[in-house]
C-alpha positions, 0 to 999 in steps of 0.5 A: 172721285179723281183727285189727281194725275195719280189715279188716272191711266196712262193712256186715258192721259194720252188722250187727253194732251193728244185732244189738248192739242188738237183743241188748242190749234183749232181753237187758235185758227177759227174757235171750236176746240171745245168740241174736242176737248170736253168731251174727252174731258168727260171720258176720264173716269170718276171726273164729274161733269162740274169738274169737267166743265172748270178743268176744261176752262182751265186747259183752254185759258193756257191755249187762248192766251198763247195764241191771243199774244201770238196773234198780237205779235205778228198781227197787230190787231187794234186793242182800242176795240179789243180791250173794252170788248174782252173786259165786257165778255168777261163779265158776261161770261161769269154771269153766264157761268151763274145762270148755267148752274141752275138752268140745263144748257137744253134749253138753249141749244135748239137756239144755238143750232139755229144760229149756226146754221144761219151762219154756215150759210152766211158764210158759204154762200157770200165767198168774199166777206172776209177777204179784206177789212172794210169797217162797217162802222166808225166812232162811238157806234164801232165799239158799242157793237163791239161790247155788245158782241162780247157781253152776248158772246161772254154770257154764251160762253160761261152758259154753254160753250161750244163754239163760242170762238167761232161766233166772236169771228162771224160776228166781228165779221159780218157785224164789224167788218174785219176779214178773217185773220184780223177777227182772229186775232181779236177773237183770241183776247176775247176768248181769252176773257170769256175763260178767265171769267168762267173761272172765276165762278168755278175757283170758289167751288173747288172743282178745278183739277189742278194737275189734270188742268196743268197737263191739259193747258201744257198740250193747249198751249202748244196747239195754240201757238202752232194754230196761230202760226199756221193761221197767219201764215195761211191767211183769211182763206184758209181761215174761212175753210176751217171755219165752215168745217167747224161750224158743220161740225158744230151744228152737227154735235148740238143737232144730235143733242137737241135730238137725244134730248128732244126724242131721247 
């Protein structure tokens, strides 16, 4: 059982801050770092998949913060809409958590291919949805929506996880309205709720590594707060091209799942 950083090699460390890093920046740009992370999270002998899971929380919560108040700095994004929508996905992905205890993630993911393939296709094959922010909704109804997004999104992401970034941005924009870069920024704060949520399950249970999840969250943070940089100054475009690469990759690893799972 891994206790600490003592009992771990050198290069098997490495892998991690290098896929740390790499899961903070594309995390910061269009979500998705999970795919990175977790899996190398679960190649660290002797870690058991709950330990996995909780330290992995733990990393990423460094990376979506530090890039949430990047974001805020240099975009500005509307916290009238952000704030109630991360505390509702908070909430949502602590149940999540919950329910993810008991019932296999198997379940599901046929679901969560399905919907990504819809969204992949959304978003190839309608080029401007995202250019520009243009509301599809005003008043009471706006933050409805945007609460209803974050409690589904919330409760994804403590069941299962991968992607959830992704799925705040294509649904703050194809739901809301906003282009690309302003549903990132929002997407940080959210995701950033979504983990602290999910933590707050796994802290009782004893399973986070402390020393293993500081590491991770060091490396988080540093590609969280270059991902962020090079987002907003490359834009909406760029953000979008990276999204589909993500989504492909995505629907690519849960398709492969569903398949072992299905035809083992």
């Amino acid at each position: 059982m891994v206790s600490g950083l003592e009992s771990i090699q050198l290069a098997t460390l490495v892998l991690v801050v290098v896929a740390g890093f790499a899961a903070g920046w594309v995390d910061a740009v269009v979500g998705g770092g999970g795919l990175i992370q977790l899996p190398v999270m679960l190649l660290v002998p002797g870690i058991t998949p709950v330990q996995a899971l909780a330290t992995n929380k733990m990393g990423s919560i460094f990376g979506t913060t530090t890039s949430a108040v990047t974001f805020y700095r240099r975009v500005g994004p509307d916290l009238r809409t952000a704030v109630p929508m991360a505390v509702i996905a908070l909430a949502g992905s602590f149940g999540g958590a919950v329910l993810a205890a008991s019932l296999p993630a198997s379940v599901f993911k046929p679901i969560i291919v399905a919907a990504l393939v819809a969204v992949a296709l959304f978003t190839a094959f309608r080029p401007n949805v995202g250019e520009l922010t243009r509301l599809r909704h005003d008043g009471h109804r706006h933050y409805i929506i945007a609460c209803l997004i974050g409690a589904v999104i919330g409760f994804y992401d403590g069941m299962i996880g991968p992607g959830t970034g992704s799925f705040l941005i294509i649904a703050l924009v194809s739901a809301m309205g906003y282009a690309f870069l302003e549903a990132s920024a929002k997407a940080k704060i959210v995701n950033m709720a979504t983990n602290a949520g999910a933590l707050l399950f796994f802290l009782p249970h004893g399973s986070l590594l402390w020393g293993l999840g500081l590491v991770l969250g060091a490396a988080n943070m540093a590609g969280g707060y270059l991902g962020a940089r090079t987002a907003v100054s490359r834009g909406s475009k760029f953000i979008r091209i990276v999204f589909l690469v993500v989504v492909a990759a995505l629907i690519i690893k849960l398709g492969s799942d569903v398949w072992h799972d299905t035809f083992g």
